[in-house]
N, C-alpha and C positions, 0 to 999 in steps of 0.2 A: 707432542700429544702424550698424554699419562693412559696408561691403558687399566683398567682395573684388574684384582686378581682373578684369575680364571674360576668360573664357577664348576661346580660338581662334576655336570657334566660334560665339562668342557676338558677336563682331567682325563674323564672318560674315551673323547673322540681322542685325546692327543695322546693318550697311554695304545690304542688301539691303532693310529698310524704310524705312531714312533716304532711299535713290534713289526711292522708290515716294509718301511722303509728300505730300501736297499740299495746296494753298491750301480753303479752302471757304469760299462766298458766302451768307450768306441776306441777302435783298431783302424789305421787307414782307411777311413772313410774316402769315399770320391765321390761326385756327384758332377757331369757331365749334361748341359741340354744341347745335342749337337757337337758341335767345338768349342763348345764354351764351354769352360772347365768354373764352376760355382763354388766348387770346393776339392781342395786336393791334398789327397794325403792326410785327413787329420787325425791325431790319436790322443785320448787324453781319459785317466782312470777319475770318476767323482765317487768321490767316499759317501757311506752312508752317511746322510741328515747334513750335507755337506751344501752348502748355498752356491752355485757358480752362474756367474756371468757371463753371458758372452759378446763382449764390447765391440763395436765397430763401425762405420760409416756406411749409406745404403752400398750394398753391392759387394760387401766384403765377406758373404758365406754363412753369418750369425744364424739368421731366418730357415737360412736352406739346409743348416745341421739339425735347427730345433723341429724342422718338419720330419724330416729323416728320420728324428728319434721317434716323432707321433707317430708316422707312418702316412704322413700325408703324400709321401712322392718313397722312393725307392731307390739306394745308394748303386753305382756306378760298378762300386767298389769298394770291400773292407766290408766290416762288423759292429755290431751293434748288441752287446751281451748287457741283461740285466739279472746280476749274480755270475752264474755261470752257463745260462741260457740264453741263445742269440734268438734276436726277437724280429730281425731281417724277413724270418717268411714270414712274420703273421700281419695280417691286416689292422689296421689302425686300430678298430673297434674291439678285437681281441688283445690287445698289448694293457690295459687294464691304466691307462695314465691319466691323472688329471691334466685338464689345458686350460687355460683363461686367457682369455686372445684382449684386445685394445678395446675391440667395439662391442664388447660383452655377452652378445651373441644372447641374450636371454628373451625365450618367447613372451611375447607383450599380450597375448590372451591368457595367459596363466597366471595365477597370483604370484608371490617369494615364493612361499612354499610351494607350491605346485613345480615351479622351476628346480627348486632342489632335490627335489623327489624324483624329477624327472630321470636320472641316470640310473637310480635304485629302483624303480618299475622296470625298467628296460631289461635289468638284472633279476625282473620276476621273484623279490622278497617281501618277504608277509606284510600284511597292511599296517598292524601294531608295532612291528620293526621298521619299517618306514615312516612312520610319523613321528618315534622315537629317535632315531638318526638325523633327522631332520632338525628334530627340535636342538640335539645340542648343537648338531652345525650353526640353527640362527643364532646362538649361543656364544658361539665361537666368533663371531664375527660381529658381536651387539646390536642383533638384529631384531630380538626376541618379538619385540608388540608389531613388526614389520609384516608376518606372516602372509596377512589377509590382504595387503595390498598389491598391486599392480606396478610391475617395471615403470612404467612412464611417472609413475606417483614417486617415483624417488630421485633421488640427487644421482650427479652421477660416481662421486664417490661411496653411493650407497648400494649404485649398482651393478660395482666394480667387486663390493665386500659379498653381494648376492652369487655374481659371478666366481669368485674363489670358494665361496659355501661349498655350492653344487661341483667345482672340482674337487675337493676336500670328502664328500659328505660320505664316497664309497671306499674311501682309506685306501686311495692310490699309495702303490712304491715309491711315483716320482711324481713331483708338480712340476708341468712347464708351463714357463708364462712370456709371449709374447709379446712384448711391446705395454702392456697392462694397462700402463698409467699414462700413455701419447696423449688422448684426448681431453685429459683433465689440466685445472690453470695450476700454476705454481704451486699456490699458498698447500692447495687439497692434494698435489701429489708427492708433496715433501713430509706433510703427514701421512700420505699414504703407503711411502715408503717407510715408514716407520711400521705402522700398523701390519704391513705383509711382512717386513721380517721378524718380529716378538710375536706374530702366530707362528713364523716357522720356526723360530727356535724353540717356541712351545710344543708344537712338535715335531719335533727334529726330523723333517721329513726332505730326503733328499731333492733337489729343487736347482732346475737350471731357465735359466732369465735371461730374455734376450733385449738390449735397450743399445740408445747409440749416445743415452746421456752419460757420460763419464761421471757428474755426480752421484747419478742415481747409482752409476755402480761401484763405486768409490763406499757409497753409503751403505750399501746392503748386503754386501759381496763379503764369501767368505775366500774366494779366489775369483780372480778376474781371469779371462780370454780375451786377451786382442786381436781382432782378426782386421783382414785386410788384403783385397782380389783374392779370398778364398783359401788364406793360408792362413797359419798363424804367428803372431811375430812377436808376441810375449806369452809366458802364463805366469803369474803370482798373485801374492794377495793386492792387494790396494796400497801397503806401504811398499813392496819391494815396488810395483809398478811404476810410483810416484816419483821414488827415493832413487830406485836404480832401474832406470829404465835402459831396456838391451839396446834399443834404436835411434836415430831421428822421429821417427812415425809416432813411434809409441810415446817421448818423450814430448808430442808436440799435440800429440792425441789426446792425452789422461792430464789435465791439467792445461797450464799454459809454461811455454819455453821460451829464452832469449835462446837464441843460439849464432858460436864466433868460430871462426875457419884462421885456420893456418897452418902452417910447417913447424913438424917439431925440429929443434934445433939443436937440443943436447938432453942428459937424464941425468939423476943424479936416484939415491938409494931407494925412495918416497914417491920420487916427479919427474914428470916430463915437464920439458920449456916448448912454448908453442908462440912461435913470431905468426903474428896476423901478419896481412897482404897491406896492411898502414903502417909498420912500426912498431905495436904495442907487443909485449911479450908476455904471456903469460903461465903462472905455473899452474899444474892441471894434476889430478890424482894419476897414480900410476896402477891400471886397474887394469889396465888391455893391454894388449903385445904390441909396443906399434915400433916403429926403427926412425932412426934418427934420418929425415930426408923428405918423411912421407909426410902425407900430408891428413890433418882430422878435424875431425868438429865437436866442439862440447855444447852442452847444454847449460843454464843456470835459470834456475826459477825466478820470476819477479820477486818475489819475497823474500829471498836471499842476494839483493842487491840494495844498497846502502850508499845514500849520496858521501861523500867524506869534503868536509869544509876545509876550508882553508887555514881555519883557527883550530882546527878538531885537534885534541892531542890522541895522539892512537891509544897511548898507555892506560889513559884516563877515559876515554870515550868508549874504547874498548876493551876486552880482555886479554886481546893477543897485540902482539909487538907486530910490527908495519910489516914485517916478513911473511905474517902467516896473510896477509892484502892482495891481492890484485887491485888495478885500480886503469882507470882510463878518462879520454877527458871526453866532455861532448854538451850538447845544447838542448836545453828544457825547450822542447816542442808542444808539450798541451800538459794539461794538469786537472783530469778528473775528481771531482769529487762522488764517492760513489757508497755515500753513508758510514757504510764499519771501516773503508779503507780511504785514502786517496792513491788513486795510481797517475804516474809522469810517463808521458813519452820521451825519450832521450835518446837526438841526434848524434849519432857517433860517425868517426871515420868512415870515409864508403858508403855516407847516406844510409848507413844503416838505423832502424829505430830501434831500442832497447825500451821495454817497457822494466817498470819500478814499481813494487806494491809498498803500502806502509797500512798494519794495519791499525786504527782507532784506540782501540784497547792497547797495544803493546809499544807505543811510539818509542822510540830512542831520541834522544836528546838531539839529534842532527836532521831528524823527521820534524821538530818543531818548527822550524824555518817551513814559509809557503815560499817556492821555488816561481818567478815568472817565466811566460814568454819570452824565450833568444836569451835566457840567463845561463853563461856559460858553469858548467858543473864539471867535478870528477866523479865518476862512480865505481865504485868499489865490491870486491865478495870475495871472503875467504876462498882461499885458492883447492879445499876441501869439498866444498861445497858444490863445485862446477861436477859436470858428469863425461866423459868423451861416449858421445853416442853414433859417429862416424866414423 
């Protein structure tokens, strides 16, 4: 989606919540219901106009921090500063945040604008200054000839744009946005996450997002949180996450992962040697402490895995010499076609599957082959490439 340039007054609302923007602190948070611990321990500084996500599968604590911050429940334990002012006593409604929750929450007797005004009456500001606010919000969000209609009269990608208006319109410190985009199909939340991040980097207003799609946050995220039973088990942006994930969880979480088990069995300056529980051995980056004996698990993305033919010259097919290879032998189980890529399931040692991406656009010369059912293969990845997440 091409967004047009911001109009005048659209200058105006984002010059005025970019100055208002601010830093926020949580300090070991805890949140307890009973014995059940929702969240434990968490701390983590968001910079001004700084975009964060907080990633994770029902039940892992995301929902129950971004309440905390609104104020809709009350921490166990720990703090909650925005600047240098902890906002723990104050009541939801005094903490001054925008929210935009999934199901848009916007009254259906009220026109657009009636809805967005909504928050700046409440805050008892003049009638001329409330119709003016309003108008750049619809503005902000290309809503403009929208005014006069009625929630039900719109899409619900329109009344999703309504919904971020009216948390916008009072030039909140912090947007939080729960879930935002759940109830919308593909096509309208893939644009839509377009459209909510180039308003907030228009204006940089600091903003934490809580989704369980790894795209969505992958896509919009100026730092990712991966939570998980209430803890946290990475933070970075979207390429460290990706590229060098700390865990199994996280590496199986944010993308998709092959992942092989074994004993390391010697090192040398660069690498460890890692014998699987079948024979194969492979060499693995030397990134973690581990001893010669123990035992670990790497990772390798499907798209860093590369069928190797039988006729393949390595020198020529590829850039590196057969040394910088891992390689292993195994059986074409299925072969998706799935439009920009095809991906192979491949039987390996152990009944294990390993999945294989290749994608449309960038084939290699050994991607051109269609692989059948029970056709014995090797499959191969730079020995760089793999990650020890275990």
């Amino acid at each position: 989606m091409t967004l047009p340039n911001p109009p005048k007054c659209e200058e105006n609302l984002a010059g005025q919540i970019s100055n208002s923007a601010a830093e926020i602190h949580i300090e070991n948070l805890t949140k307890k219901f009973g014995d059940f611990v929702a969240l434990n321990n968490f701390s983590i500084s968001i910079r001004k106009g700084e975009f964060i996500t907080f990633l994770g599968p029902s039940g892992s604590g995301k929902t129950t921090t971004l309440m905390l911050v609104a104020g809709f429940i009350f921490p166990t334990a720990g703090d909650i500063r925005i600047g240098n002012e902890s906002i723990v006593p104050k009541p939801a409604n005094k903490r001054n945040l925008g929210i935009v929750f999934q199901n848009y929450s916007l009254f259906p007797h009220m026109t657009i604008a009636e809805n967005i005004a909504f928050p700046l009456k409440m805050r008892k500001l003049d009638a001329n200054d409330i119709k003016g606010k309003v108008k750049d919000a619809l503005e902000l969000v290309h809503l403009t000839e929208f005014g006069n209609r009625y929630p039900k009269q719109l899409s619900g990608g329109q009344q999703q744009r309504v919904a971020l208006a009216r948390a916008l319109v009072f030039r909140p410190p912090i947007l939080l946005m729960d879930e935002p985009l759940g109830a919308l199909d593909k096509n309208l939340r893939e644009a839509m996450q377009l459209e909510i991040k180039s308003i907030q980097e228009r204006l940089h207003i600091t903003t934490i997002y809580v989704t369980h799609d790894q795209a969505e946050a992958l896509t919009m995220s100026d730092r990712i949180v991966v939570m998980n039973h209430g803890c946290v088990e990475q933070i970075g942006t979207p390429k460290d996450l990706y590229e060098r994930s700390a865990n199994r969880f996280v590496a199986g979480f944010i993308g998709e992962s092959n992942f092989l088990r074994g004993r390391v069995t010697r090192e040398d300056t660069d690498a460890y040697y890692l014998a699987s529980d079948y024979g194969d051995e492979f060499k693995i980056p030397k990134e973690k402490d581990l001893v010669v004996g123990s035992r670990a698990c790497i990772a390798i993305r499907p798209e860093k895995l590369h069928f190797i033919t039988v006729k393949l010259d390595f020198n020529s097919g590829f850039e590196e010499s057969p040394g910088e290879w891992n390689s292993l032998d195994g059986v074409i189980k299925a072969h998706i076609y799935i439009g920009d890529m095809d991906r192979y399931e491949v039987k390996i040692p152990g009944d294990q599957i390993l999945s294989v991406k290749y994608s449309n656009r960038t084939r290699t010369k050994d991607a051109d082959v269609i692989f059948s059912r029970n056709q014995p293969v090797k499959v191969g990845w730079k020995w760089h490439e793999a990650r020890i997440v275990d």
